[in-house]
NUMAR-308184 format. One record per residue (C-alpha): x, y, z. Coordinates in nm, 3 decimals. Example, Ala and Ser with C-alpha at 12.3 -4.5 7.8 and 13.67 -1.06 7.14 Angstrom:
! residues 2
+---------+---------+---------+
|      c1 |      c2 |      c3 |
+---------+---------+---------+
|   1.230 |  -0.450 |   0.780 |
|   1.367 |  -0.106 |   0.714 |
+---------+---------+---------+
//
This chain:
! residues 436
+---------+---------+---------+
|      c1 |      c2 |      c3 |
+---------+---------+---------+
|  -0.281 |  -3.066 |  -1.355 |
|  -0.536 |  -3.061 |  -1.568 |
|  -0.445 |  -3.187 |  -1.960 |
|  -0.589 |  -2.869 |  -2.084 |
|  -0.437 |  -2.622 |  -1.827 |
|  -0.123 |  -2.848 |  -1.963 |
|  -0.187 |  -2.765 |  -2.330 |
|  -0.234 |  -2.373 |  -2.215 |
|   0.047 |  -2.375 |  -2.052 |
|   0.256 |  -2.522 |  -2.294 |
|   0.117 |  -2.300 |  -2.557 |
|   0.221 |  -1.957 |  -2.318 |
|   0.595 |  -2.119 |  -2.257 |
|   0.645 |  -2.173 |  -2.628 |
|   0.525 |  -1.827 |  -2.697 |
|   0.725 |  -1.650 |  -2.424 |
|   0.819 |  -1.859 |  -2.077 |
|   0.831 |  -1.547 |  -1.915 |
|   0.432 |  -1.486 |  -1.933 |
|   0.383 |  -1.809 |  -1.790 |
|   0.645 |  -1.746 |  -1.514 |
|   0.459 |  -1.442 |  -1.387 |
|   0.130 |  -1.629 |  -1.342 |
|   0.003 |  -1.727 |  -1.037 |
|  -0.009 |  -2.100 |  -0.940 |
|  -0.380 |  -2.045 |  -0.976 |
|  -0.346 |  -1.921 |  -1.329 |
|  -0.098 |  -2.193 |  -1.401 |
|  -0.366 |  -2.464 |  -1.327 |
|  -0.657 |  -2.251 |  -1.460 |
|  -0.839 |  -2.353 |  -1.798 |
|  -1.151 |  -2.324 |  -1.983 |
|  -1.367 |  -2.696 |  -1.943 |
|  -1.446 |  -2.874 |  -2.306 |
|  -1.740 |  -3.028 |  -2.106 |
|  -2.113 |  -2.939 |  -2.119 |
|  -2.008 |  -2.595 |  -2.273 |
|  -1.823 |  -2.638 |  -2.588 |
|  -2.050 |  -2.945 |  -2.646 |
|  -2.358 |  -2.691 |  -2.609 |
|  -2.151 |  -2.470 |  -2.830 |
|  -2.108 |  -2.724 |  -3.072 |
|  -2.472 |  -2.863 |  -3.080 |
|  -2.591 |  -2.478 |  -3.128 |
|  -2.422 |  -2.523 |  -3.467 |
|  -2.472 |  -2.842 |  -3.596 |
|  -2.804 |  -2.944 |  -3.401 |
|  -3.026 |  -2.797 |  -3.672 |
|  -3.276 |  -3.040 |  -3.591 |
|  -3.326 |  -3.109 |  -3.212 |
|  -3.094 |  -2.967 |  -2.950 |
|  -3.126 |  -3.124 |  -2.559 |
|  -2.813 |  -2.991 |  -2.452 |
|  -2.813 |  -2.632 |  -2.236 |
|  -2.972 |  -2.586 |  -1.893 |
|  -3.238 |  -2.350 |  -1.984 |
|  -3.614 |  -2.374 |  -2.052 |
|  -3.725 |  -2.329 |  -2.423 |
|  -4.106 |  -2.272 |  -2.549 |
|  -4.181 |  -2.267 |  -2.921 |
|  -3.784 |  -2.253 |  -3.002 |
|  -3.745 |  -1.946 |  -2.790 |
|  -3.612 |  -1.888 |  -2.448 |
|  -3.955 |  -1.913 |  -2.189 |
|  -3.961 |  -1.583 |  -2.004 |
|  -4.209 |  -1.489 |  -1.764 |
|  -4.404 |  -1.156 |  -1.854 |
|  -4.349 |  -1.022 |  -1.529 |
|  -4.036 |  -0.999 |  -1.623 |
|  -4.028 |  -0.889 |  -2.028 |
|  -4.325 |  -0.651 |  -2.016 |
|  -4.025 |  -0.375 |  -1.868 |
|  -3.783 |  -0.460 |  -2.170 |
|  -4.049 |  -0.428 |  -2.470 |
|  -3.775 |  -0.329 |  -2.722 |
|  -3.592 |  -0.610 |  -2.691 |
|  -3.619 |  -0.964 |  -2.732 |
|  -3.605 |  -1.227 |  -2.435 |
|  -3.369 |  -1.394 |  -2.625 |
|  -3.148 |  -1.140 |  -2.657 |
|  -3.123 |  -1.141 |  -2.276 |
|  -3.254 |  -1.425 |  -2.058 |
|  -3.011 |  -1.696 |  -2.152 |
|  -2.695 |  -1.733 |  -2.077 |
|  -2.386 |  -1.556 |  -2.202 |
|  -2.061 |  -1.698 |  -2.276 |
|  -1.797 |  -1.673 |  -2.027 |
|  -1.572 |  -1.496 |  -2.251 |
|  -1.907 |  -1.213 |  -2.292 |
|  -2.067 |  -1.159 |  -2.588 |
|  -1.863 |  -1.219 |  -2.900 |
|  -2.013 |  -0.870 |  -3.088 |
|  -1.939 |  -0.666 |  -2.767 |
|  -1.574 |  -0.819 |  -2.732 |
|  -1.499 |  -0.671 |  -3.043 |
|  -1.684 |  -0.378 |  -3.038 |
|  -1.502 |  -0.252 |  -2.753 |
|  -1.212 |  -0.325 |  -2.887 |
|  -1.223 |  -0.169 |  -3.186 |
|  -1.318 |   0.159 |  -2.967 |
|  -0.975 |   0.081 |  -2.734 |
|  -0.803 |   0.079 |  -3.051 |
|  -0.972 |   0.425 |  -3.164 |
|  -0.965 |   0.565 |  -2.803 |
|  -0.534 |   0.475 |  -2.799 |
|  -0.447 |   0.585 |  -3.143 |
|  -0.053 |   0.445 |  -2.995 |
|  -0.189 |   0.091 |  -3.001 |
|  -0.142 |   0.131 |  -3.349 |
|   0.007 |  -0.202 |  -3.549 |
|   0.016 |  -0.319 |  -3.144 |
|  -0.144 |  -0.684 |  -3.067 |
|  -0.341 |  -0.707 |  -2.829 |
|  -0.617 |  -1.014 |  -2.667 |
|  -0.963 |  -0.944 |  -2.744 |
|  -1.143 |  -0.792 |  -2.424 |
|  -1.291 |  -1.038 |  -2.192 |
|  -1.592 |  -0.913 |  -2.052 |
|  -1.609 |  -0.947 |  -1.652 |
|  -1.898 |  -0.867 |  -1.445 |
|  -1.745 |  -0.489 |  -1.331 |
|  -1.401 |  -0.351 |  -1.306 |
|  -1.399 |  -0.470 |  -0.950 |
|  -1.423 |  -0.788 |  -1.087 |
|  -1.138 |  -0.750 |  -1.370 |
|  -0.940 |  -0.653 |  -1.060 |
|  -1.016 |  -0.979 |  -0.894 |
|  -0.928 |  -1.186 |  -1.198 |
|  -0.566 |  -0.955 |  -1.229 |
|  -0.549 |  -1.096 |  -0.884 |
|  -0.645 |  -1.457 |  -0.903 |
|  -0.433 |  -1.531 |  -1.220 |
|  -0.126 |  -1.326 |  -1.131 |
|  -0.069 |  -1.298 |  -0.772 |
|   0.093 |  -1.580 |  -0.536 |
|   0.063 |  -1.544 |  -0.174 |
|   0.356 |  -1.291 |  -0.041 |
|   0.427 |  -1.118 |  -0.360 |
|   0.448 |  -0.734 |  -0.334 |
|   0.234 |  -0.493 |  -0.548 |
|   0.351 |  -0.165 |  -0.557 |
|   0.064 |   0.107 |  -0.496 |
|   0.048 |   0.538 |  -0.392 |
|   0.009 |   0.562 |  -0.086 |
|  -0.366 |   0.713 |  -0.139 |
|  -0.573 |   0.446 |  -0.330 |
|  -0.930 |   0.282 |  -0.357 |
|  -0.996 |   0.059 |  -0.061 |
|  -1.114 |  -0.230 |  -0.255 |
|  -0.738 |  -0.320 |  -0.357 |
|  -0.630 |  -0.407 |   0.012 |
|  -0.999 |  -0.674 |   0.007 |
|  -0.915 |  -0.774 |  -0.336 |
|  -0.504 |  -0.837 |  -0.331 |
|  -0.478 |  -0.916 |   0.074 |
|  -0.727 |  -1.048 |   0.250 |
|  -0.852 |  -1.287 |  -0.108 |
|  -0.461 |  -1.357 |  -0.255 |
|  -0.240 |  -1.299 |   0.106 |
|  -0.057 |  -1.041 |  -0.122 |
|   0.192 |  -0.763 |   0.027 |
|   0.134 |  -0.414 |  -0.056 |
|   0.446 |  -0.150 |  -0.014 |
|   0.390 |   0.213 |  -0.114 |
|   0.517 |   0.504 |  -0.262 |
|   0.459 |   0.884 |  -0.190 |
|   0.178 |   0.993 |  -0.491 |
|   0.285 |   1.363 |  -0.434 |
|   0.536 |   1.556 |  -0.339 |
|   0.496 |   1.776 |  -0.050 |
|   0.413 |   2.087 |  -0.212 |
|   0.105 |   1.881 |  -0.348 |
|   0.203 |   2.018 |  -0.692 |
|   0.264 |   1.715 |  -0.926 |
|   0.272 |   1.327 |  -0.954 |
|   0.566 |   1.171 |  -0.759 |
|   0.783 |   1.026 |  -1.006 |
|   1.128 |   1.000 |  -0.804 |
|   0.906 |   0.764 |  -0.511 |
|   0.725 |   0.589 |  -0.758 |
|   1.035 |   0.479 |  -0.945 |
|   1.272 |   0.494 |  -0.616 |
|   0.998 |   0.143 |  -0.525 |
|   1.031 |  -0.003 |  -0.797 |
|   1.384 |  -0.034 |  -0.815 |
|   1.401 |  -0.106 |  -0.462 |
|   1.189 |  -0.411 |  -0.545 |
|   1.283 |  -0.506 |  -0.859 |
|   1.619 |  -0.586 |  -0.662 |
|   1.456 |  -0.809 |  -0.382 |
|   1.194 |  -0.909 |  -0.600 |
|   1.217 |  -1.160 |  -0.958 |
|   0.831 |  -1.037 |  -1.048 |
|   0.683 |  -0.730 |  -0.924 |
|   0.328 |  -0.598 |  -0.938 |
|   0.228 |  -0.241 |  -0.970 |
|  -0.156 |  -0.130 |  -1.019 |
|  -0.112 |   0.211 |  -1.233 |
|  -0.489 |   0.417 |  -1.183 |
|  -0.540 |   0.754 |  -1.380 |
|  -0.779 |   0.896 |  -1.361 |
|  -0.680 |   0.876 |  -0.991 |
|  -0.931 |   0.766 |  -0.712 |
|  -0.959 |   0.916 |  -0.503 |
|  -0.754 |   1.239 |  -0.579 |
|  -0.859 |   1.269 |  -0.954 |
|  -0.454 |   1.325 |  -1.109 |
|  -0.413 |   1.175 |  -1.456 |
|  -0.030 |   1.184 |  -1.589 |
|   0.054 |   1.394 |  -1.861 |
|   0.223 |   1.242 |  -2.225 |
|   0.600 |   1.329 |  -2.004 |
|   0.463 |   1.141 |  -1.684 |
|   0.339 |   0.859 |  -1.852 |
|   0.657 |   0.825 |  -2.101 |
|   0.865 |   0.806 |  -1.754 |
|   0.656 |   0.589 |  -1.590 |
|   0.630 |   0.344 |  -1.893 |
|   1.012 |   0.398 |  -1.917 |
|   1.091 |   0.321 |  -1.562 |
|   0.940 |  -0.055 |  -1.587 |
|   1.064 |  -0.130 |  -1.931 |
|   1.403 |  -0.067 |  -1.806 |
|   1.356 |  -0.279 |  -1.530 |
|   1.239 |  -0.530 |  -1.727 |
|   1.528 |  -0.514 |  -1.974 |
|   1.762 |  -0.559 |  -1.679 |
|   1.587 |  -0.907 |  -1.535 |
|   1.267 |  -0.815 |  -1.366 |
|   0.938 |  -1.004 |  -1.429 |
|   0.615 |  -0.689 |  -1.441 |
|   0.298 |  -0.754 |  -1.392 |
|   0.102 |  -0.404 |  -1.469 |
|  -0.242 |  -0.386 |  -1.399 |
|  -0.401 |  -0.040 |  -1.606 |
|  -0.700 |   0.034 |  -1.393 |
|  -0.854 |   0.237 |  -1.589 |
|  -1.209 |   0.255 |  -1.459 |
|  -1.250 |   0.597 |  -1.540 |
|  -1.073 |   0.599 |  -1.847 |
|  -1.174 |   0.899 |  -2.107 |
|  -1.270 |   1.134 |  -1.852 |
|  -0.977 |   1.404 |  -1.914 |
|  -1.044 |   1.724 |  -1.862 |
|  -0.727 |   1.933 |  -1.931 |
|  -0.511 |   1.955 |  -2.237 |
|  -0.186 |   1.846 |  -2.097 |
|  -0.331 |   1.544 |  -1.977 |
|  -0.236 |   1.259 |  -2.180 |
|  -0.589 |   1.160 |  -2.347 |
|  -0.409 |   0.735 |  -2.386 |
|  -0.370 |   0.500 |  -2.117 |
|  -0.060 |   0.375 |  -2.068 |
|  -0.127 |   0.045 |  -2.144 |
|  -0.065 |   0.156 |  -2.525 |
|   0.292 |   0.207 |  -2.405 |
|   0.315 |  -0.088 |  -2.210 |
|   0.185 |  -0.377 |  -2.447 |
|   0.416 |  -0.564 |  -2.587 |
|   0.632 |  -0.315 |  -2.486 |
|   0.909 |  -0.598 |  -2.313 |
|   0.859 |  -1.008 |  -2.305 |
|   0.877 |  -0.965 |  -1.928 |
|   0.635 |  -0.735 |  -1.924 |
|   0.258 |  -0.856 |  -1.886 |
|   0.002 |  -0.535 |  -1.929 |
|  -0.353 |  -0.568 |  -1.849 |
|  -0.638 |  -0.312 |  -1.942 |
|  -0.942 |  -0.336 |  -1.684 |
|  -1.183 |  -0.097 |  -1.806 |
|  -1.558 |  -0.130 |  -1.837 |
|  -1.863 |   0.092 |  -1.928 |
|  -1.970 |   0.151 |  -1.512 |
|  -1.771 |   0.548 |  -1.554 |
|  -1.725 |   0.528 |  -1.910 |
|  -2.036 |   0.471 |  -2.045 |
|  -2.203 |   0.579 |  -1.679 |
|  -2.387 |   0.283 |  -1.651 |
|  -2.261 |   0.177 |  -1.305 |
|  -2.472 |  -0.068 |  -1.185 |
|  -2.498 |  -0.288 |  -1.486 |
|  -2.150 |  -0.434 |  -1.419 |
|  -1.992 |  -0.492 |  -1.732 |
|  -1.618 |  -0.454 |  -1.749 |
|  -1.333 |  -0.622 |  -1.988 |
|  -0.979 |  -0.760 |  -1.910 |
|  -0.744 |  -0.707 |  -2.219 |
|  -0.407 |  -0.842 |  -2.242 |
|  -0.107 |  -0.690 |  -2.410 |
|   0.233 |  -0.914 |  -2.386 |
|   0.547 |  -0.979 |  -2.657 |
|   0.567 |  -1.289 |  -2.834 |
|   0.533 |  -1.344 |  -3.192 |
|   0.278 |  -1.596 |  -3.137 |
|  -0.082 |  -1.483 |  -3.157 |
|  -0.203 |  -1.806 |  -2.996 |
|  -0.046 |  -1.685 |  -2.659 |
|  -0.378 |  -1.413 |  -2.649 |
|  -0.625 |  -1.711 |  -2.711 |
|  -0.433 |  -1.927 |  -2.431 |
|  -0.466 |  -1.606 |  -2.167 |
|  -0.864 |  -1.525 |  -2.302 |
|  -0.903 |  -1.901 |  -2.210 |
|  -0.727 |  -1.917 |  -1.873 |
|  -0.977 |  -1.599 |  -1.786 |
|  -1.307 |  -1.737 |  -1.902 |
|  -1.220 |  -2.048 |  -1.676 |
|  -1.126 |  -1.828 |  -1.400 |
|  -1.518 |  -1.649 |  -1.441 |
|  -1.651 |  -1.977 |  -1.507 |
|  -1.560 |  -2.135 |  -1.233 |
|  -1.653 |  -1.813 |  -1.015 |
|  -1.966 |  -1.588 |  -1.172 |
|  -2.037 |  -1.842 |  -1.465 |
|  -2.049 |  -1.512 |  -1.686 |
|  -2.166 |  -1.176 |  -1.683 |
|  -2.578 |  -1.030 |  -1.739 |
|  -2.649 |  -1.114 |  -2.067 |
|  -2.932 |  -0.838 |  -2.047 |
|  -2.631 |  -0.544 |  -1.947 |
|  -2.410 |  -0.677 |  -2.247 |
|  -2.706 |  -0.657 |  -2.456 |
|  -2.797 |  -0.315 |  -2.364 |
|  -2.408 |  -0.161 |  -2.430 |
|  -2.417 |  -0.314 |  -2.732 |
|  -2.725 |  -0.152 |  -2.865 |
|  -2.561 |   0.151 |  -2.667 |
|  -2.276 |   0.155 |  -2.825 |
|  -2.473 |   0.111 |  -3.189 |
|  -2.678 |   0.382 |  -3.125 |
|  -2.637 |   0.700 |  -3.426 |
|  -2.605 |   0.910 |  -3.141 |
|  -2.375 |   0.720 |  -2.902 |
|  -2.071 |   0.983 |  -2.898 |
|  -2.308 |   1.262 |  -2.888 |
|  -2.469 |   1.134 |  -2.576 |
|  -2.149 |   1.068 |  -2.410 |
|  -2.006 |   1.421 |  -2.496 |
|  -2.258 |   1.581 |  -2.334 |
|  -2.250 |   1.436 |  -1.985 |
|  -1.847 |   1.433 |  -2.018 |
|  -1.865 |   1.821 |  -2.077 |
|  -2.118 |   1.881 |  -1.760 |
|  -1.875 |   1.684 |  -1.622 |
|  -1.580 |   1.861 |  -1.756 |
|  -1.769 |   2.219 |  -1.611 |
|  -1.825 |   2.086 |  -1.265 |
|  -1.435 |   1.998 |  -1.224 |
|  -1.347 |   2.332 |  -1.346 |
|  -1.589 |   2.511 |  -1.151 |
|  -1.381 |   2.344 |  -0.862 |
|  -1.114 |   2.492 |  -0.960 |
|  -1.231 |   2.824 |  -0.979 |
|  -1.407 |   2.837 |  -0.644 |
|  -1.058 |   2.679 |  -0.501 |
|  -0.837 |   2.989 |  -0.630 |
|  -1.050 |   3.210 |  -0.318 |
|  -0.732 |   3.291 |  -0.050 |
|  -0.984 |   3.242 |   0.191 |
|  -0.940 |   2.845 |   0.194 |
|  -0.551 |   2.833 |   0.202 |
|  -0.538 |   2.874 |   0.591 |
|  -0.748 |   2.577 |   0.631 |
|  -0.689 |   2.282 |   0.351 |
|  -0.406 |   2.184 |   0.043 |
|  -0.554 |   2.120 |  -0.267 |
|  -0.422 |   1.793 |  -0.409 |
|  -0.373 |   1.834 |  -0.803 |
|  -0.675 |   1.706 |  -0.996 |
|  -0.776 |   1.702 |  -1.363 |
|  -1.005 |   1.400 |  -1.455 |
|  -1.246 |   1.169 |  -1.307 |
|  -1.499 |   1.197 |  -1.044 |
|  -1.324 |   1.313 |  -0.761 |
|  -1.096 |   1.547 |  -0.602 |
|  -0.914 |   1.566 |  -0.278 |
|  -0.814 |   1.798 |   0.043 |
|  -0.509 |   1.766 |   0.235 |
|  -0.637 |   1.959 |   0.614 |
|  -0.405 |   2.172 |   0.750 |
|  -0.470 |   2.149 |   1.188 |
|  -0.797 |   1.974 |   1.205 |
|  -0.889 |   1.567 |   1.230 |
|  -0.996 |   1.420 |   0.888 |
|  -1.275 |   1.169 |   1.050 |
|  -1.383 |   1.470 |   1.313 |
|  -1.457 |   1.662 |   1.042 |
|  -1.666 |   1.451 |   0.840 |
|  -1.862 |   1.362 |   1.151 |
|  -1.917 |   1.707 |   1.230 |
|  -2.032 |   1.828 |   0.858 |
|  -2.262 |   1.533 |   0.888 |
|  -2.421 |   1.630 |   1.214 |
|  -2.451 |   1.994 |   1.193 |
|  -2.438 |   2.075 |   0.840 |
|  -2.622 |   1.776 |   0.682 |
|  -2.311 |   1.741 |   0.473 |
|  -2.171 |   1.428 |   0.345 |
|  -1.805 |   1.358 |   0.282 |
|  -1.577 |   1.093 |   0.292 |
|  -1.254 |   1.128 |   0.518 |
|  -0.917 |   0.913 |   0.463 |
|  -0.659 |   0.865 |   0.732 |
|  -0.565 |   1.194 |   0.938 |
|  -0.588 |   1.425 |   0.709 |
|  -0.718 |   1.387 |   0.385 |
|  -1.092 |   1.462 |   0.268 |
|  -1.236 |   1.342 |  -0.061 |
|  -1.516 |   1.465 |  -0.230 |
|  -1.677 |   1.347 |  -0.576 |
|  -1.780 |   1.641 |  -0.791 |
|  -1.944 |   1.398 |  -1.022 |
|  -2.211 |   1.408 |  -0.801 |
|  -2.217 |   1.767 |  -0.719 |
|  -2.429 |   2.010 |  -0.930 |
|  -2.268 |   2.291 |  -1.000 |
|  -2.433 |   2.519 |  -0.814 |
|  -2.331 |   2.371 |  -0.508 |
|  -1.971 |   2.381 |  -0.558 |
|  -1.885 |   2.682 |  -0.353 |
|  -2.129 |   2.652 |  -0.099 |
|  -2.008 |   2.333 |  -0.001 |
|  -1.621 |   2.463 |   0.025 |
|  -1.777 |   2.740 |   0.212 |
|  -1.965 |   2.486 |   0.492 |
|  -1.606 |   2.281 |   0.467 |
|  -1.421 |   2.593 |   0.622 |
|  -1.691 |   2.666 |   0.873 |
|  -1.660 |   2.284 |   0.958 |
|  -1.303 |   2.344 |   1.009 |
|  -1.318 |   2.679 |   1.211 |
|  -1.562 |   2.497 |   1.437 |
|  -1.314 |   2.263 |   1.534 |
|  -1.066 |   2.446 |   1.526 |
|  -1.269 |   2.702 |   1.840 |
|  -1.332 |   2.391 |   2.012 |
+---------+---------+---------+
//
């Protein structure tokens, strides 16, 4: 192994063994290289005089940038953006979006935490959860309605085993608490480390817990922790801050979890793609909350990930980090963001308005929904996939069907004056099919 994988590693075990139990053998062996980058790093702050040492071009001691290029970014400098940016992300932006996590989870409170690393989307914070803390075999314990990508990202890349849980009860009236935690004692018995990915807001169904749902959730793995059981607990909380009800818990429950148990290991994955709705500039952060007394355990894990994006990505755009930043220090940041959240906010509840009609309770369940950007039907006597096909065809409607039964349908991108007609051409869909 690699001496300073070694010296990581011995750093996590003297903090808490159990963190470095619950990595994966490729976190184990992971570290950040001393190499060409920390001697770049150090030469960018002692090399006052000549500097030969990073891979990029230079012209008149600034980056050389093509106009083709710079003449669409006039407000900010090239060398703000063109070259590269640290593994880790941009030191300003890690603790900017910290200090907003902090504000945005008022429980986190007197909490440590790692400072965010920045990863190149949630998708990719996923991957890393994946890389660094799941061995071939282990089981991750997931709804049994969630976004596709897991199964790519946790099976097919890390050979991982995914068992389920029922998300709702029957009646389609609340979160499932007695499956969730009926699987996680069930595996916490066969099972030294588990793995559970907790999503709210929900995709695709659009459920976040309330402040009771998340106590009992959070309650259910520290007690199974307490008794012997390693937890790994992955917060994806891509769409983190979009609640739209008051009894919806407004905190992730990663301010429960951190440093909640020393066997359990809570990640954030969060990012500005739904947050910030800036989707395709791919910037999302990993942030770590574990117990040990030892702050150097943090700096050990921050390391391990920057060596797992090195040696993958390199690092995220340094131009999309630039522009959050400025974002984010913009006078009128929060008023921007309040505005889309409340059109938002009046699209989900003009669902829910349309939805109380008696007219669609022959034909579809509504699954509960609060937050987010989506919300989902449960069909009553018609094919899920037939159905989409057919809107598509004849109505020149476009929806997205999972398994048998079960319709999704992403108000975010609805306006608002669309909302009933589209349940309408859903239950004409549905009454075609169901005449044959």
């Amino acid at each position: 192994m690699n001496p300073i994988a070694q010296e990581l590693n011995d750093i996590i075990k003297t903090s808490n063994p159990y963190i470095f139990e619950m990595l994966s053998d490729m976190g184990k062996a992971l570290f950040f290289p001393k190499g060409i980058l920390t001697q770049s790093a150090e030469a960018k702050q002692k090399a006052g005089r000549i500097n030969a040492t990073i891979g990029i071009a230079k012209e008149g001691g600034h980056v050389l940038s093509l106009s083709s290029i710079t003449r669409y970014l006039p407000g900010i400098d090239p060398d703000e953006y063109l070259p590269y940016a640290p593994s880790y992300g941009i030191p300003e932006l890690r603790k900017k979006w910290k200090t907003e996590l902090f504000k945005k989870n008022p429980s986190l409170k007197n909490k440590k935490s790692s400072l965010p690393v920045v990863t190149s989307g949630i998708t990719h914070g996923i991957s890393i959860l994946s890389d660094m803390w799941i061995d071939k075999n282990d089981v991750i314990i997931l709804p049994d309605m969630f976004w596709g990508n897991y199964s790519l990202t946790f099976c097919v890349r890390n050979s991982a085993r995914i068992v389920h849980y029922s998300a709702y009860d029957d009646k389609l009236t609340r979160f499932n608490i007695e499956s969730f935690e009926k699987m996680i004692r069930e595996q916490a018995k066969l099972n030294d480390k588990i793995i559970t990915v907790l999503n709210f807001p929900h995709n695709p169904t659009g459920y976040s817990l309330s402040k009771l749902e998340i106590k009992q959730i959070a309650d259910i793995l520290i007690d199974i922790a307490q008794k012997g059981t390693k937890v790994v607990v992955g917060c994806d909380d891509a769409y983190f801050g979009l609640f739209f009800e008051d009894e919806t818990s407004k905190e992730s429950i990663f301010s429960i979890l951190a440093g909640a148990d020393k066997r359990i290991v809570a990640l954030k994955i969060d990012g500005a793609t739904k947050e910030d709705y800036a989707w395709g500039l791919r910037i999302g952060f990993v942030t770590y909350g574990v117990h040990s007394d030892n702050d150097m355990v943090f700096e050990a894990l921050e390391k391990k990930t920057a060596g797992c994006i090195r040696g993958n990505i390199s690092n995220a755009s340094h131009l999309s980090q630039t522009l959050l930043l400025k974002s984010m220090a913009d006078e009128n940041y929060e008023t921007y963001k309040k505005e889309k959240f409340e059109l938002l906010k009046n699209r989900a509840h003009k669902m829910r308005e349309v939805l109380k009609n008696p007219k669609y309770k022959g034909a579809f369940d509504v699954y509960p929904f609060n937050s987010g950007y989506f919300m989902c039907i449960r069909l009553k006597d018609v094919n899920a996939e037939q159905l989409r096909l057919h809107l598509l065809d004849h109505y020149g409607t476009g929806l997205i069907s999972m398994g048998d039964k079960n319709i999704r349908i992403a108000f975010s991108c609805l306006e608002i004056n669309d909302v009933e007609p589209l349940f309408d051409i859903v239950l004409s869909g549905i009454n075609d099919l169901r005449k044959g």
